[in-house]
PADOVEX-797116 format. One line per field, with one value per residue (C-alpha): x, y, z; residue in one letter; chain. Coordinates in nm, 4 decimals, decimal comma. Layout:
REM residues N
xx: [X ...]
yy: [Y ...]
zz: [Z ...]
rest: [a ...]
kette: [A ...]
***
This chain:
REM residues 396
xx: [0,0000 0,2921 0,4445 0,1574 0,0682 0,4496 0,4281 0,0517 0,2653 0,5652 0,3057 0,1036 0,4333 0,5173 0,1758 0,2038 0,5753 0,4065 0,0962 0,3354 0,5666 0,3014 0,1217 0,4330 0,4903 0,2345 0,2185 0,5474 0,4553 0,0982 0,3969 0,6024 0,4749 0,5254 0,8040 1,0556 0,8238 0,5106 0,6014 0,5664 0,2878 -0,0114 -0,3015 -0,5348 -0,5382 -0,7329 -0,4658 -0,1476 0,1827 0,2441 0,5936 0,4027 0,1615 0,4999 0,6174 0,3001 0,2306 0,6019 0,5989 0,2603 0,4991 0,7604 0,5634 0,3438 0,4594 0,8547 0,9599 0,7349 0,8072 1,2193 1,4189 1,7046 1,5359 1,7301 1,4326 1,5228 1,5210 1,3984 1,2436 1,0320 0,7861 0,6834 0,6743 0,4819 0,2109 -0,1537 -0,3508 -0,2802 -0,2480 -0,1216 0,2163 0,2370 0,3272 0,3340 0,3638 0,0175 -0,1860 -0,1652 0,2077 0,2763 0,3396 0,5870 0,8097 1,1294 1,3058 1,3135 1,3639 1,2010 1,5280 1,5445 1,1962 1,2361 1,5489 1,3236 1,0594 1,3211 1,4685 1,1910 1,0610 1,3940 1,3694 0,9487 1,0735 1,3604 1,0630 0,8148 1,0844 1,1804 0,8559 0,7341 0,4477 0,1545 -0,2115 -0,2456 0,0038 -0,1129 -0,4586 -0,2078 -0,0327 -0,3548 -0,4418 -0,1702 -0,1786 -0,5567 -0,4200 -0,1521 -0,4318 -0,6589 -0,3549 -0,2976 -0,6822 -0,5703 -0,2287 -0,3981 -0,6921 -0,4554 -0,2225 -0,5310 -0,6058 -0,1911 -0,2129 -0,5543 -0,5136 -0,2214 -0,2831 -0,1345 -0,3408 -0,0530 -0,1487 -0,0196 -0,0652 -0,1362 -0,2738 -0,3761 -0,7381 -0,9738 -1,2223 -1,5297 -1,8368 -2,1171 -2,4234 -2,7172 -3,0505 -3,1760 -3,4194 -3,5601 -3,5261 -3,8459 -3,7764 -4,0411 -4,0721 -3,8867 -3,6242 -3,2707 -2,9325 -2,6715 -2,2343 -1,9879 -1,9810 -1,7631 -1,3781 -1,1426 -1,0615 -1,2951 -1,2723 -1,3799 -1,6518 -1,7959 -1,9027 -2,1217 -2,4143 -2,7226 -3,0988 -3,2369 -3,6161 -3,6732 -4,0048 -4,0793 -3,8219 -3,6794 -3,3344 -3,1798 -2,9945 -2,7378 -2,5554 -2,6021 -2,4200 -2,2701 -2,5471 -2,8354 -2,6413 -2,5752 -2,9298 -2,9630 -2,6748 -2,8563 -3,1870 -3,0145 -2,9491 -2,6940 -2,8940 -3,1902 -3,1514 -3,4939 -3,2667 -3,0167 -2,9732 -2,8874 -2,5530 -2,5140 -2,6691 -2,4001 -2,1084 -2,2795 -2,2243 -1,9281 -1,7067 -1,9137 -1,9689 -2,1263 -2,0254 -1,8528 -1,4846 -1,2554 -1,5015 -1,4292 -1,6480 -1,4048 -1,5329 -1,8763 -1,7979 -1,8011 -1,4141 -1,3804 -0,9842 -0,8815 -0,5426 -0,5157 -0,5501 -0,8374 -1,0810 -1,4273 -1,6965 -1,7974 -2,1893 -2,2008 -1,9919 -2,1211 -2,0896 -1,7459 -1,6198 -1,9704 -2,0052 -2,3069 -2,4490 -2,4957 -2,5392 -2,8687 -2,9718 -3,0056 -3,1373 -3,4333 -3,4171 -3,5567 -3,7925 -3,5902 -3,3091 -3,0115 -3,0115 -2,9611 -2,6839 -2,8258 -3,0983 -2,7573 -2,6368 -2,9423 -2,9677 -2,6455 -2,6253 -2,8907 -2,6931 -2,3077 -2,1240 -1,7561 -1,6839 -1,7980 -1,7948 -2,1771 -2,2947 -2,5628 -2,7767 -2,6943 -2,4485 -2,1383 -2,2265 -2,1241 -2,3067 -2,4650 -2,1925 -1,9287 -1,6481 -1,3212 -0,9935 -0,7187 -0,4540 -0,3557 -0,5314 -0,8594 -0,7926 -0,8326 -1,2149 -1,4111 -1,2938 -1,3769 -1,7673 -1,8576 -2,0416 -1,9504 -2,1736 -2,1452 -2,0403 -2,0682 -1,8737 -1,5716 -1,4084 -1,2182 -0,9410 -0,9900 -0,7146 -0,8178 -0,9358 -0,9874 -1,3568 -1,6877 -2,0238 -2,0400 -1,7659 -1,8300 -1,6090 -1,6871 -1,6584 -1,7202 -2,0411 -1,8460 -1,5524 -1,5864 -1,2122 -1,2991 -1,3980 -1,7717 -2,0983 -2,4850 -2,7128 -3,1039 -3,3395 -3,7406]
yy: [0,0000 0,2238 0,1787 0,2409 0,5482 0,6775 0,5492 0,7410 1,0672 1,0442 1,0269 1,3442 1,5294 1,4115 1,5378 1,8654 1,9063 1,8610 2,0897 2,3697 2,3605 2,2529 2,6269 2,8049 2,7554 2,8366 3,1823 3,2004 3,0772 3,3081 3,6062 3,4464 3,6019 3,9163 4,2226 4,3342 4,6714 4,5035 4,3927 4,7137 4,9301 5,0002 5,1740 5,2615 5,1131 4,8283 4,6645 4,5685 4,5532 4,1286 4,2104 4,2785 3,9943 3,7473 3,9091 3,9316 3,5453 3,4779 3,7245 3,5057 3,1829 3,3651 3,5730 3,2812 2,9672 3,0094 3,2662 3,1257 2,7448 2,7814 2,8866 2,9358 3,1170 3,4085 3,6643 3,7541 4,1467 4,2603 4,5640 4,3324 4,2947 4,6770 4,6258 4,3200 4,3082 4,3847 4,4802 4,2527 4,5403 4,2911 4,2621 4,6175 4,8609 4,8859 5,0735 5,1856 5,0678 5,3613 5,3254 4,9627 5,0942 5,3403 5,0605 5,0175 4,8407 4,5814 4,4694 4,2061 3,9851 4,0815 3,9173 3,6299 3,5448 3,5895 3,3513 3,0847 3,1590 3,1127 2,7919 2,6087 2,7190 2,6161 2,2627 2,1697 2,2431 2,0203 1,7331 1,7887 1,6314 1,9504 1,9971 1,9917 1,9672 2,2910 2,3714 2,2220 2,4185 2,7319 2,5997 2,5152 2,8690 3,0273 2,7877 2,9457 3,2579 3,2079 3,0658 3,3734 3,6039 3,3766 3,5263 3,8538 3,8380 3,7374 3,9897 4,2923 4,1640 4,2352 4,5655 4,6922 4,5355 4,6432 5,0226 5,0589 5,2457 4,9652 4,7043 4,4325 4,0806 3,9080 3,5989 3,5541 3,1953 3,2548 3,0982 3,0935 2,8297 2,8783 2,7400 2,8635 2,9158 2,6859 2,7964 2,9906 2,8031 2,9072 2,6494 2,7002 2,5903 2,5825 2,8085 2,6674 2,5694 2,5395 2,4935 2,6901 2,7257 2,4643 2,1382 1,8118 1,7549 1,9738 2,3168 2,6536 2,9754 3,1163 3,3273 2,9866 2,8647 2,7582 2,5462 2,7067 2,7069 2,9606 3,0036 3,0939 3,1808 3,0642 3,2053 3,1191 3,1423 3,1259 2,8216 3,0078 3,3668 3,7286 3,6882 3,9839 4,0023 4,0481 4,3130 4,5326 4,5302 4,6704 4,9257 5,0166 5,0686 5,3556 5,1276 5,3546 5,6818 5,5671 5,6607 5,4215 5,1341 5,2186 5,2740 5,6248 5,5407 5,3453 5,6590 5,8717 5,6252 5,6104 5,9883 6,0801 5,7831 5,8969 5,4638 5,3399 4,9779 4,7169 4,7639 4,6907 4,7459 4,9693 5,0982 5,1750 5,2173 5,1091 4,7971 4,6928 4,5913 4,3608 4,3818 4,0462 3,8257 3,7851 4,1631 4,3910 4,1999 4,1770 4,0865 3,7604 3,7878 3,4114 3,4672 3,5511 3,9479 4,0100 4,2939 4,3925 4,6405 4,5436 4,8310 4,7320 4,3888 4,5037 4,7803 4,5025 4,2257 4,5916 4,6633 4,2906 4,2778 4,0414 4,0565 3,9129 3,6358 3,6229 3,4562 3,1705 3,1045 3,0623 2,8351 2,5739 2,6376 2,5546 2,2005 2,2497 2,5002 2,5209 2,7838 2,9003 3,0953 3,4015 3,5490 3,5749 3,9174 3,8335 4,0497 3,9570 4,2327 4,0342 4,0119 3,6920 3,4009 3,3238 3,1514 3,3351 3,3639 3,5673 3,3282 3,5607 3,6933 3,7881 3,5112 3,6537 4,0000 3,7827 3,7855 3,9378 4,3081 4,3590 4,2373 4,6462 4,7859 4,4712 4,2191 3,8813 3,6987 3,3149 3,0706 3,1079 3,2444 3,1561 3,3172 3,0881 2,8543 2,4658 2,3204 2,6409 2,6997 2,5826 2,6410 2,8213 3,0455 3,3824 3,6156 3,9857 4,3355 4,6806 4,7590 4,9689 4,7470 4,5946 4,4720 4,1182 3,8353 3,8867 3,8404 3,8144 3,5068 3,6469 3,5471 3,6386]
zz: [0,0000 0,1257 -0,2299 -0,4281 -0,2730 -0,3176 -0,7187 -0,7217 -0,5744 -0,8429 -1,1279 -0,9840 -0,9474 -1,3082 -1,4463 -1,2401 -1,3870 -1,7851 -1,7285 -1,5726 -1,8896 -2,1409 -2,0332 -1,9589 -2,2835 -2,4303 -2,3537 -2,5345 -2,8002 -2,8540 -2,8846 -3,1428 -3,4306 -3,2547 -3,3355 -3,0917 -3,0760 -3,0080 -2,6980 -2,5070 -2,6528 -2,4227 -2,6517 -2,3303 -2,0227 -2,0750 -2,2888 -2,1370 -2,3204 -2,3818 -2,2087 -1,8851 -1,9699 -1,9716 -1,6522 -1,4350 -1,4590 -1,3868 -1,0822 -0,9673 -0,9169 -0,7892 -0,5081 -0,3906 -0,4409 -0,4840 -0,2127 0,0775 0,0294 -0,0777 0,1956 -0,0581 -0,3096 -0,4365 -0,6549 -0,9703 -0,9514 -0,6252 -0,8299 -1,0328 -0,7775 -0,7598 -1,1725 -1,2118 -0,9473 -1,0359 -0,8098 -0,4902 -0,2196 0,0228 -0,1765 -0,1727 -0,4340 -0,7955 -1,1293 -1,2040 -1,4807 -1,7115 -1,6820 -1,7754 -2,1190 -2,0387 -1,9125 -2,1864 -1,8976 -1,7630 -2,1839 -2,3781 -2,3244 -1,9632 -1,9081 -2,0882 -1,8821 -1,5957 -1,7063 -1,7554 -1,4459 -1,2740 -1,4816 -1,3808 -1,0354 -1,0029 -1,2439 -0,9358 -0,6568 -0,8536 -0,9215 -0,5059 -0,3957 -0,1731 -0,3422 -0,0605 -0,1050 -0,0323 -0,2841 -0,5463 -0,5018 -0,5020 -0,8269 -0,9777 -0,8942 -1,0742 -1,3805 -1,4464 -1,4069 -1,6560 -1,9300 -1,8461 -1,9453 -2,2522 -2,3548 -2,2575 -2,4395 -2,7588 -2,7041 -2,6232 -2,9669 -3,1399 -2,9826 -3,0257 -3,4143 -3,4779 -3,3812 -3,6264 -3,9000 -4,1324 -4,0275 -3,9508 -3,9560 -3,6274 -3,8599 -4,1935 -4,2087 -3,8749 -3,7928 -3,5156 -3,4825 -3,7444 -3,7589 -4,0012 -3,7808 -3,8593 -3,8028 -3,4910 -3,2831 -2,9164 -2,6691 -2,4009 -2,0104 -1,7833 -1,4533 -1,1368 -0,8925 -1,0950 -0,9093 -1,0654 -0,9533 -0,9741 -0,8017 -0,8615 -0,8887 -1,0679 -1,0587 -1,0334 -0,9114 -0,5937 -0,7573 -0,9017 -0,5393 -0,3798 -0,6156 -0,4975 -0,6297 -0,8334 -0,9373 -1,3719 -1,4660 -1,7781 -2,0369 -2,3696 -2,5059 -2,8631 -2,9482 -3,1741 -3,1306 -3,3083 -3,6259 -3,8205 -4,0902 -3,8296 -3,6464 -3,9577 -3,9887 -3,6791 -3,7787 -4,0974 -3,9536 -3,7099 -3,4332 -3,3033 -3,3403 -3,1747 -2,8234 -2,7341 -2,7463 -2,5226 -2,1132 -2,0250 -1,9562 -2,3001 -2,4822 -2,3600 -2,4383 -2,8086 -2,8458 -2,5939 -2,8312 -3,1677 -3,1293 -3,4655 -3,5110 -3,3121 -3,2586 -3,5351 -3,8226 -4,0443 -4,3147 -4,6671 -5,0048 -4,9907 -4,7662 -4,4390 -4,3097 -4,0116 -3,8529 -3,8072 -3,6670 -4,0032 -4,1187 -4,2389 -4,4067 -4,5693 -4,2440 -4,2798 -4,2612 -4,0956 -3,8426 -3,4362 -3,4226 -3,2165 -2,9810 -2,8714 -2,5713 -2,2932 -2,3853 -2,7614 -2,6869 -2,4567 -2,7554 -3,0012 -2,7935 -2,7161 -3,0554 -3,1701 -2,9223 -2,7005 -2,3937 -2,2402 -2,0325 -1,6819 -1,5873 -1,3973 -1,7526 -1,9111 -1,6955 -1,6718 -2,0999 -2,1781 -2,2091 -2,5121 -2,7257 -2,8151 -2,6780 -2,6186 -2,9908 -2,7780 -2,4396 -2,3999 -2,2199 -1,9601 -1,7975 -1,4226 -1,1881 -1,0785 -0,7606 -0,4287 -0,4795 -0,1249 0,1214 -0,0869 0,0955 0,0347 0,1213 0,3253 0,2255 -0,1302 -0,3288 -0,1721 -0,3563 -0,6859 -0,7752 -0,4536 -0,4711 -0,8200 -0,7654 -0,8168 -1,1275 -1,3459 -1,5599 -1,5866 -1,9305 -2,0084 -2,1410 -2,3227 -2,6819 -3,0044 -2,7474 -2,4541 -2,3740 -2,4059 -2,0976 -1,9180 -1,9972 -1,8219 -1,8064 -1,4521 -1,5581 -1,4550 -1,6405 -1,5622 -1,7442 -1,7251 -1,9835 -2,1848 -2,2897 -2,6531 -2,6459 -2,5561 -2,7904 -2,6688 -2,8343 -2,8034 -2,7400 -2,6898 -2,4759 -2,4118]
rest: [x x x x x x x x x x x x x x x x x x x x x x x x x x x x x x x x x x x x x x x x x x x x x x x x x x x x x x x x x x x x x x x x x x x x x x x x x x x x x x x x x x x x x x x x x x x x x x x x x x x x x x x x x x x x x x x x x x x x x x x x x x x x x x x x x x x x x x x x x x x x x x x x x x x x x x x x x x x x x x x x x x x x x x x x x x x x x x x x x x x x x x x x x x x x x x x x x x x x x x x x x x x x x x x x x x x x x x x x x x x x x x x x x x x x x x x x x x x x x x x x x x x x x x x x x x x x x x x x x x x x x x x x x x x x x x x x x x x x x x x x x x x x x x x x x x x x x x x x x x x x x x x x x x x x x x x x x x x x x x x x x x x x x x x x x x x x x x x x x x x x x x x x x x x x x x x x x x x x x x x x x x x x x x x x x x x x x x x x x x x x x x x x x x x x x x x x x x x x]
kette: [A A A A A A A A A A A A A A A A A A A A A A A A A A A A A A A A A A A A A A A A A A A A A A A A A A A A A A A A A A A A A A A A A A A A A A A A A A A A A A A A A A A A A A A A A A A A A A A A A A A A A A A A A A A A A A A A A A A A A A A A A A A A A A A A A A A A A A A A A A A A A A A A A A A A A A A A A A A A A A A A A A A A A A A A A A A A A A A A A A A A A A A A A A A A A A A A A A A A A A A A A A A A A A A A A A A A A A A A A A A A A A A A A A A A A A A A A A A A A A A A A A A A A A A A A A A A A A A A A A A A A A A A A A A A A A A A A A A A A A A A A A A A A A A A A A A A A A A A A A A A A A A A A A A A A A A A A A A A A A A A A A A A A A A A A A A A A A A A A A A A A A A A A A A A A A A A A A A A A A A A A A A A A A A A A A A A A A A A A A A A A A A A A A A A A A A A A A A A]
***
């Protein structure tokens, strides 16, 4: 017994040495394509430059798993922790958010050499054995983290790319999952008691917790998303200049921002132009509408006579409908579940504080790392960011 459970230990640490490489590297290998420049531009301060991408999820292994649990470790750069920290207060300062892309130094290489710093040092504490149960949920932690800044490092490439005048391609072949839309259909589900939230092995976030019940009245949801052609119809029927549509809030975005179409389209010489990964081309008419604000997502669900579902119809629909080419805009507040409960410490700073004047989107995107989506997901925004892969599903 004593030796299986010491051969059942050597595999896990094994597995936990591959999935730690397999999405460290990954993240390296969503900049390849990239130039030297491109590393460090910061377009608004939503978008981060992918050289503070590379050495914010380092910093994460280094701050909580490496320097409390090896006596001997020696940081990197002891100024790299006032450059690469977020937001976690309880690790103290750091260079503020406008300012990440006013950072030339630490340089490209400089970073790099940290990440593989750092990835030999984490690979000798996962081939040491030290890894704890409570470690591993810590690692687990900070491997999620990593694949939510893969999304974010291929979402902010499009934004940097995108917002150049010359329309680079960060890859010309490159392809994001398509699907042509079939049909529409709305799936009906009766009125009553639902559970929604995550239960079961494997990995969620805190904000995913606990499974509680829910009571729908009876509602309706569409079993495919928004696609490009039915939004231009809303665009050409003076969506955007028909304040009946919109909230207050959204009506003032429209004409603060002079907003007339999702971001990246582009309207040139009679045609609508959709900025791609693969450069500036014609909108595909098929394809789920992308880079959609709440606040447009909620004018065109008004303006066909529909809404947004909450985020708990979502939930209980979405074993009957695909999902995950978009991140769907609901039309719940992210707000605790009941029982939710903020961990101490740093790690507790992660989801909790930010559950202020956000809404909730579900499932995943073309963007989303493999294996790191689920159907009680809750990803949150701000309603007037459109930099995100999101989209619209409607519901009545």
């Amino acid at each position: 017994m004593k030796k299986d459970a010491l051969l059942s230990k050597a595999i896990s640490h094994k597995n936990w040495i591959k999935k730690y490489a397999d999405i460290r590297n990954h993240s390296v290998e969503i900049c390849r394509p990239l130039e030297i420049e491109d590393y460090v531009v910061q377009p608004v301060v939503d978008v981060s430059p992918p050289k503070w991408h590379l050495g914010h999820t380092t910093w994460f292994f280094e701050t909580f798993i490496l320097q409390p649990n090896c006596p001997d470790y020696e940081v990197f750069d002891s100024q790299y922790n006032f450059v690469f920290n977020s937001y976690y207060e309880t690790i103290g300062a750091r260079v503020i958010r406008t300012d990440r892309g006013n950072l030339s130094r630490p340089s490209v290489s400089d970073v790099f050499k940290y990440r593989e710093y750092v990835d030999q040092k984490m690979d000798e504490f996962l081939q040491s054995g030290s890894l704890t149960e409570s470690l591993e949920s810590l690692l687990e932690l900070g491997l999620n983290h990593e694949q939510q800044h893969q999304e974010l490092l291929l979402t902010d490439i499009k934004y940097i790319l995108g917002h150049n005048p010359l329309f680079p391609a960060y890859k010309k072949d490159h392809s994001l999952q398509k699907k042509k839309a079939e049909s529409p259909e709305m799936i009906r589900f009766s009125e009553g008691i639902y559970e929604i939230g995550f239960e079961g092995e494997g990995f969620c976030f805190d904000n995913e917790l606990g499974r509680h019940k829910v009571y729908l009245n009876d509602f309706e949801i569409c079993t495919q998303m928004v696609t490009n052609r039915e939004y231009l119809e809303f665009i050409e029927a003076g969506g955007y200049q028909d304040f009946r549509h919109w909230h207050a809030e959204g009506w003032d975005w429209v004409r603060q921002n002079n907003v007339k179409s999702p971001l990246y389209w582009h309207f040139v010489d009679g045609k609508w132009m959709n900025y791609t990964l693969s450069g500036l081309q014609e909108i595909d008419r098929e394809e789920a509408v992308c880079h959609i604000s709440f606040f447009e997502a909620s004018a065109f669900a008004s303006w066909k006579g529909k809404r947004l579902p909450t985020e708990a119809e979502w939930e209980v629909a979405s074993e009957h409908f695909e999902w995950g080419k978009r991140w769907e805009w609901t039309n719940s507040a992210y707000l605790a579940y009941p029982g939710y409960k903020k961990e101490a410490g740093a790690v507790g700073e992660y989801n909790g504080k930010f559950m202020i004047n956000q809404m909730v989107l579900r499932g995943a995107s073309v963007a989303t790392p493999h294996g790191h989506s689920r159907n009680t997901y809750r990803n949150f925004f701000p309603t007037q960011l459109q930099w995100q892969f999101t989209g619209i599903r409607l519901a009545q």
